[in-house]
C-alpha positions in Angstrom: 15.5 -18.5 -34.6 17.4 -20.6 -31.4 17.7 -18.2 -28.6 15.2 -15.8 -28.3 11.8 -16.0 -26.4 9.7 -17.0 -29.8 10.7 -21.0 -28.6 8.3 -21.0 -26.2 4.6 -21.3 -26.7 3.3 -17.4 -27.3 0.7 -17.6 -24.4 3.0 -18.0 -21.5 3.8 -13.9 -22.6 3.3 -11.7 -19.6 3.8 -8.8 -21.9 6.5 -7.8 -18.9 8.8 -6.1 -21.5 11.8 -7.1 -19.6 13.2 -8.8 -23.0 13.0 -5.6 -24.9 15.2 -3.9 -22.5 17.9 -6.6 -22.0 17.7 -7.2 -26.6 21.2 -5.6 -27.7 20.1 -5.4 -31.1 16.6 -3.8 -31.0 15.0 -7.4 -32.3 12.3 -7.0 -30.1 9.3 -5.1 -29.9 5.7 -5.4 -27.6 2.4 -5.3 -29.7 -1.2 -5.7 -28.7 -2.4 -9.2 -29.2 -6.2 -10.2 -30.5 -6.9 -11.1 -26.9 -6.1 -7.9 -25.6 -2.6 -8.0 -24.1 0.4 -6.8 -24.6 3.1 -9.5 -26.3 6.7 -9.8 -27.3 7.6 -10.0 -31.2 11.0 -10.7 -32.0 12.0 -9.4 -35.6 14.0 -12.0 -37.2 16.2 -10.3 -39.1 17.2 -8.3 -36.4 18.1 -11.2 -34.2 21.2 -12.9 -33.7 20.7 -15.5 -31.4 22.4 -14.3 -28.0 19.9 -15.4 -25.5 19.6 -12.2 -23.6 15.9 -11.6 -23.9 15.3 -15.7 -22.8 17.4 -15.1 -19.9 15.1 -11.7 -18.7 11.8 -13.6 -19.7 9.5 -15.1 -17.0 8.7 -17.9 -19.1 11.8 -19.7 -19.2 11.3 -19.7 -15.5 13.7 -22.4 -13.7 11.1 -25.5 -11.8 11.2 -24.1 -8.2 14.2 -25.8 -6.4 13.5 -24.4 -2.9 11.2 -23.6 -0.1 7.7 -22.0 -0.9 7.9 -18.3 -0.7 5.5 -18.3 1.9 6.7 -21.5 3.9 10.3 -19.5 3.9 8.3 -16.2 5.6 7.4 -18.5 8.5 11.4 -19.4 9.1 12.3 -16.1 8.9 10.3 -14.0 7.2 10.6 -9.7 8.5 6.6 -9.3 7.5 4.9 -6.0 8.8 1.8 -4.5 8.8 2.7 -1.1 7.3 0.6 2.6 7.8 1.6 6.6 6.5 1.7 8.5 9.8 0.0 10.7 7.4 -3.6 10.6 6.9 -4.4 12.4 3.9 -1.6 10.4 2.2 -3.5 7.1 3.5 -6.5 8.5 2.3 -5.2 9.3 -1.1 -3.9 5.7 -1.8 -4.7 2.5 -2.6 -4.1 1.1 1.0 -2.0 2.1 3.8 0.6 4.9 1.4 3.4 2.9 2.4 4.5 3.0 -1.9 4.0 7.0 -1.7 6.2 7.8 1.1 8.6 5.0 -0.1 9.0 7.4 -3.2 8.7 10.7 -1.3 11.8 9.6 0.7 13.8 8.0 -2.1 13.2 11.0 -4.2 15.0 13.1 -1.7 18.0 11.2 -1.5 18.7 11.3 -5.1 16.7 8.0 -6.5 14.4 8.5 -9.5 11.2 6.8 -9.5 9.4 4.1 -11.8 6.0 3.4 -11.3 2.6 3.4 -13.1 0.9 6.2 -14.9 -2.4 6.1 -16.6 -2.2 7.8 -20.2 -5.6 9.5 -20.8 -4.9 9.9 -24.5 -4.1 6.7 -25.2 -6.4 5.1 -22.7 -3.5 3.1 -21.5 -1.1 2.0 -18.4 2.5 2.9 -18.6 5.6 3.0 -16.8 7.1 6.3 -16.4 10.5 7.6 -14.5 9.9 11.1 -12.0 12.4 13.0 -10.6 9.8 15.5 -9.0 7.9 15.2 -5.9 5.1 16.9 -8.5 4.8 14.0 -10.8 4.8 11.4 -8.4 1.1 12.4 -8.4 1.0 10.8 -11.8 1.7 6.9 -10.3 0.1 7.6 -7.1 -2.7 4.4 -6.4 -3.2 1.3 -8.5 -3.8 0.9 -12.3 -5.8 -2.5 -12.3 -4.3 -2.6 -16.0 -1.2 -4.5 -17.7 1.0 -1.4 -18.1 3.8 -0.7 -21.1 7.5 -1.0 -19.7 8.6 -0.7 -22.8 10.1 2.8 -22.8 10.6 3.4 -18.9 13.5 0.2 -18.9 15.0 1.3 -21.7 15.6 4.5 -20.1 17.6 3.4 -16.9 21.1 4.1 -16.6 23.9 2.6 -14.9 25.1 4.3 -12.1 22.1 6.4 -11.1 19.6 5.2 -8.4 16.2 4.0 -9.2 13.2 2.8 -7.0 10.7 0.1 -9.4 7.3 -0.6 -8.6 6.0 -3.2 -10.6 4.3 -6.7 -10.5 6.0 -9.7 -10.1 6.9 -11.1 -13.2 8.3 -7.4 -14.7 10.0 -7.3 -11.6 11.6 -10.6 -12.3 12.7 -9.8 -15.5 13.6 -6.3 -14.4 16.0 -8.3 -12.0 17.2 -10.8 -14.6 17.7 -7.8 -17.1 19.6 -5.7 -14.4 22.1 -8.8 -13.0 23.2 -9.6 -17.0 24.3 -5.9 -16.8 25.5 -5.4 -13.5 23.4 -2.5 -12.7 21.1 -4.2 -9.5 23.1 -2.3 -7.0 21.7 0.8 -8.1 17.9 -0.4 -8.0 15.3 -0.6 -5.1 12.9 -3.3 -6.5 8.8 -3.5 -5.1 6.2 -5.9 -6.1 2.9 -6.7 -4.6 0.5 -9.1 -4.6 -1.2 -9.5 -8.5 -4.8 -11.0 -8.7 -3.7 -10.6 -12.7 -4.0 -8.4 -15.8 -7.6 -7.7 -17.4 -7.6 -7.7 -21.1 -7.8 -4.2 -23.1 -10.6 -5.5 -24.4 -12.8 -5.1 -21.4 -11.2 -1.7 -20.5 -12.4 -0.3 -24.2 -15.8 -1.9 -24.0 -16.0 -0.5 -20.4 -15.1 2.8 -21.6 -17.6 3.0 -24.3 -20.0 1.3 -22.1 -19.9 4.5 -18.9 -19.4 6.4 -22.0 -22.6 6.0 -23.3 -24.6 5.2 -20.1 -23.1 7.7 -17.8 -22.4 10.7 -20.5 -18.8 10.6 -20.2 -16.7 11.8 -22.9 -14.0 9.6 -23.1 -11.8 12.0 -25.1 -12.5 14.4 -21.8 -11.1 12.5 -19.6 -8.6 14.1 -16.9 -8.0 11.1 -14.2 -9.0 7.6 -13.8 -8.4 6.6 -10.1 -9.2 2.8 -9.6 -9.4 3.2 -5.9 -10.9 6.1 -4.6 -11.7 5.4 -0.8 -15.1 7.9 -0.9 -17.3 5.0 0.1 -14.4 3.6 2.5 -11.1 1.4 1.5 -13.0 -2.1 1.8 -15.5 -1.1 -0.7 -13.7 1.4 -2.8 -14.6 2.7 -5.9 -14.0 3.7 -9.5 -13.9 7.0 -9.8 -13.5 8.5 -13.4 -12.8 12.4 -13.8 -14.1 14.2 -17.1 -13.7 18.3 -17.6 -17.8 18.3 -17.1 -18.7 14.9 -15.7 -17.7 12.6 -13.5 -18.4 8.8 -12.9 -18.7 7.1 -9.3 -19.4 3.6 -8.7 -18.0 1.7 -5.8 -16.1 -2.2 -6.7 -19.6 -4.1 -5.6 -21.4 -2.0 -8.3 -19.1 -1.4 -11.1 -19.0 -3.6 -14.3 -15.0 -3.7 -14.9 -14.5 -4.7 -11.6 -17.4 -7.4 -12.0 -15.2 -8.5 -14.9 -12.1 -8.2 -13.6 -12.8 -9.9 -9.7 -14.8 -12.5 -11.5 -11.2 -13.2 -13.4 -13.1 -14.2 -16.5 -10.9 -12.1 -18.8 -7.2 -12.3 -17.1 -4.0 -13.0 -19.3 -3.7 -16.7 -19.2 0.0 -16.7 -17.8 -1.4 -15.0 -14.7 -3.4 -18.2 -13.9 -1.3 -20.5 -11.9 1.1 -17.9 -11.7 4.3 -18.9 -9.3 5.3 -15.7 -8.8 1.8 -14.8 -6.6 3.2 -16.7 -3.6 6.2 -19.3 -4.7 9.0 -17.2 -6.2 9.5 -13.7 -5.5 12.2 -11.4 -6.8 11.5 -8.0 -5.0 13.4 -6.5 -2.5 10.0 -5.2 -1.2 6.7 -6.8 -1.5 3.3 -4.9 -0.9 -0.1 -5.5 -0.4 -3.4 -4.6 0.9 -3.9 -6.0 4.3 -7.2 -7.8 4.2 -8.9 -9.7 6.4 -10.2 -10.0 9.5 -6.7 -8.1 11.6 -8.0 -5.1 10.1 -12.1 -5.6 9.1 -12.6 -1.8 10.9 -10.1 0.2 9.3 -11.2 2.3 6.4 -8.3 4.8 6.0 -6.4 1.5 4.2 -3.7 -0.9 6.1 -0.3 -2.2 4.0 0.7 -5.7 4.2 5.2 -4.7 4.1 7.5 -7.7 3.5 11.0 -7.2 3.6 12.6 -9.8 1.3 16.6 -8.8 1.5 19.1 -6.5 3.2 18.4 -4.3 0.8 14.3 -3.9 1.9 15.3 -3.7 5.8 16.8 -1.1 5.1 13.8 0.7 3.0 11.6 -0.2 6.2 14.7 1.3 8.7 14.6 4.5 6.4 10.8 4.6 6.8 10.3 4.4 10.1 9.8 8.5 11.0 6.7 9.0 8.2 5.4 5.0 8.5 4.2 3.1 11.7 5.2 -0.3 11.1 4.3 -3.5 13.4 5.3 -6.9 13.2 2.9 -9.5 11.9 3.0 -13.7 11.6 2.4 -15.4 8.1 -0.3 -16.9 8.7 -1.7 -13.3 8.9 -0.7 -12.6 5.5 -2.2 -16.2 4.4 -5.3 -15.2 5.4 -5.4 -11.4 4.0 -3.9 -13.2 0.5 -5.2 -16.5 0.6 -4.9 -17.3 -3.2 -1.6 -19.5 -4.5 -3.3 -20.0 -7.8 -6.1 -18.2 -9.6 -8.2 -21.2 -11.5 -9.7 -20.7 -15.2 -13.2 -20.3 -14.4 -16.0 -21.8 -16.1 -16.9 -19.3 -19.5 -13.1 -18.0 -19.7 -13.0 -18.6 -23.6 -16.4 -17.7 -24.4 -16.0 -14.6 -22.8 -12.5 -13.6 -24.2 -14.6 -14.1 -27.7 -17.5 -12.2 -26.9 -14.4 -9.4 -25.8 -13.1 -9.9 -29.0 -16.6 -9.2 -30.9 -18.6 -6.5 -31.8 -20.8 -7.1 -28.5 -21.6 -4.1 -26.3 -20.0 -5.0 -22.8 -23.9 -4.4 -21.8 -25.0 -7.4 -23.5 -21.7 -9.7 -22.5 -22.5 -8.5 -18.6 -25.9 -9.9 -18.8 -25.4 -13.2 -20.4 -22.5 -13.8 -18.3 -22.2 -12.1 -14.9 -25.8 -10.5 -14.0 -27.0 -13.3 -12.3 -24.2 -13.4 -10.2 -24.4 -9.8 -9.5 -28.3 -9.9 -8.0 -27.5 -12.8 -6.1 -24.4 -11.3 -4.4 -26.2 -8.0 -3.7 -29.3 -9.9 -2.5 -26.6 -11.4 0.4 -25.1 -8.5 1.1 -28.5 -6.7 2.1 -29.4 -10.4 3.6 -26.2 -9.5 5.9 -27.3 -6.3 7.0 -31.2 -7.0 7.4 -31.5 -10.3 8.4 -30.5 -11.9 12.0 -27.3 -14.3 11.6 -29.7 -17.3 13.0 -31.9 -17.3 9.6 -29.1 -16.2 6.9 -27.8 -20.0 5.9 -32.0 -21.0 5.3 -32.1 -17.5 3.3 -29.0 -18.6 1.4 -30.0 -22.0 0.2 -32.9 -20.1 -0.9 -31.0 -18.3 -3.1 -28.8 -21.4 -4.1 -32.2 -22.7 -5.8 -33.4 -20.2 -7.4 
């Protein structure tokens, strides 16, 4: 039918959810596509036409009309490098806690908080809203997964205060959703910077694969923390809780994170994605602050951009739990180099194997094992062998 998202190609989904909130008329719905992520359906008989979900959808995304994001930061940019004056709180996060005392402090003046949960019966990602400084252990750290928004914006209310974490394109649609109704004054809005959305696909196959390998029962399963800092923040880990097992594998030896870093099974729309750098809709943008600034520190470092009034003041109200110091752009260029994220060689013969009866075993060494020995083969060439000899050691490797 004219006027809803269905008149654009099905592919450019993100699976934000942002339409199903802003639909009047309950037309919409998200399901699980065959490639494993989460898409709009719009029920036709349900619909009448009035463009609300369309003008909530990142899709129908305007051409960019001004200044780069990051060009703009440059001009004027308030960019920070952002720490928890607490250390177990650093320690318990993904990088430098500035998201968990963000939520600590809005929670005590009266906001509720929407962030990311991991459901461990449904072995999925979800948006949830907390009013207790108990269940903000529930979206504490990264979910490296395409989350459901689905119920948690439907929920919001007009008048009461709420802080959203949430990637960039359901942030934009949260924002689109929230102007139509004239409700943004009462939201804090946080983003970050998104490498992209692994298919469910891999996560199921991953699950049976530790499953099977590691004697995990997946039905037992208590917590899934997708950066536990055990071995350090730079080479963090997946750590999966069971009631009688655990497993422990740090990012350089894991198989999802092979997957997943190796971006052979992202959602397409998250390739060439504008909203990774061009056009950002957050009051608050976070990241990890990689790089060279900060190559020693293994408690974890936040990358903190204020991008309105609204997020200097979130800083100003951080100031007496975070230390907070002033950083360039070309700082943040180098700790999140990547504009766009290319389709890499393999992408749709790997989506199929996903979408077969293949064990992930078999699709890891047809596709990625190679790769794997030869990047742990450099990494002990680092450590063993004088700098002098590593580039003849590597075009070694390059023939082989």
């Amino acid at each position: 039918m004219p006027g809803n998202i269905n008149n654009k190609p099905k592919d450019l989904c993100t699976g934000c959810g942002a339409c199903l909130a802003a639909c009047p008329h309950g037309a919409v719905s998200m399901s699980m596509g065959d490639s494993g992520f989460l898409e709009a359906v719009v029920a036709d008989d349900k619909c009448t036409g009035c463009g609300m979900c369309t003008k909530a959808c990142p899709k129908f995304l305007q051409p960019l009309e001004t200044a780069e994001y990051m060009d703009s930061l440059k001009e004027n940019g308030n960019i920070y490098m952002g720490v928890s004056r607490d250390d177990s709180t650093r320690k318990k996060t993904s990088s430098g806690g500035i998201a968990m005392e963000m939520a600590r402090a809005y929670l005590n003046k009266g906001y509720k908080i929407c962030g990311v949960a991991y459901n461990t019966e449904k072995h999925r990602a979800e948006h949830i809203i907390v009013n207790t400084e108990k269940d903000l252990e529930r979206i504490r750290g990264s979910k490296y997964l395409q989350s459901s928004t689905s119920e948690a914006f439907s929920r919001f209310r007009k008048g009461e205060g709420y802080v959203v974490f949430g990637t960039p394109c359901q942030i934009y649609g949260l924002r689109k959703h929230l102007q139509s109704r004239k409700m943004e004054d009462d939201f804090i809005l946080v983003d970050f910077f998104c490498h992209g959305v692994p298919s469910y696909l891999l996560w199921d196959k991953y699950l049976e694969y530790i499953g099977e390998r590691y004697g995990i029962n997946i039905k037992s399963i208590k917590n899934v923390d997708f950066k536990d800092k055990k071995h350090g923040w730079h080479n963090y880990s997946m750590r999966i809780s069971g009631e009688k097992s655990s497993y422990l594998k740090s990012m350089e030896d894991d198989v999802f994170y092979d997957f997943f870093l190796s971006d052979m099974c992202l959602n397409k729309p998250c390739f060439n994605c504008t909203f990774r750098h061009d056009q950002v809709y957050s009051d608050i943008r976070l990241g990890d602050f990689w790089g060279p600034k900060y190559k020693h520190d293994e408690k974890g470092v936040s990358i903190v951009i204020s991008n309105t009034e609204k997020g200097n003041n979130v800083i100003q109200d951080l100031k007496e739990h975070c230390i907070f110091e002033r950083v360039s752009a070309e700082d943040i260029l180098v700790s999140q180099p990547h504009r766009f994220v290319k389709i890499p060689y393999g992408y749709e013969r790997v989506m199929k194997m996903l979408e077969s009866d293949i064990p992930l075993k078999q699709i890891y060494k047809k596709v990625l094992m190679k790769k794997h020995i030869r990047r742990k083969a450099v990494r002990t060439m680092k450590r063993l062998i004088p700098r002098t000899l590593r580039k003849k050691v590597k075009s070694l490797l390059k023939s082989t």
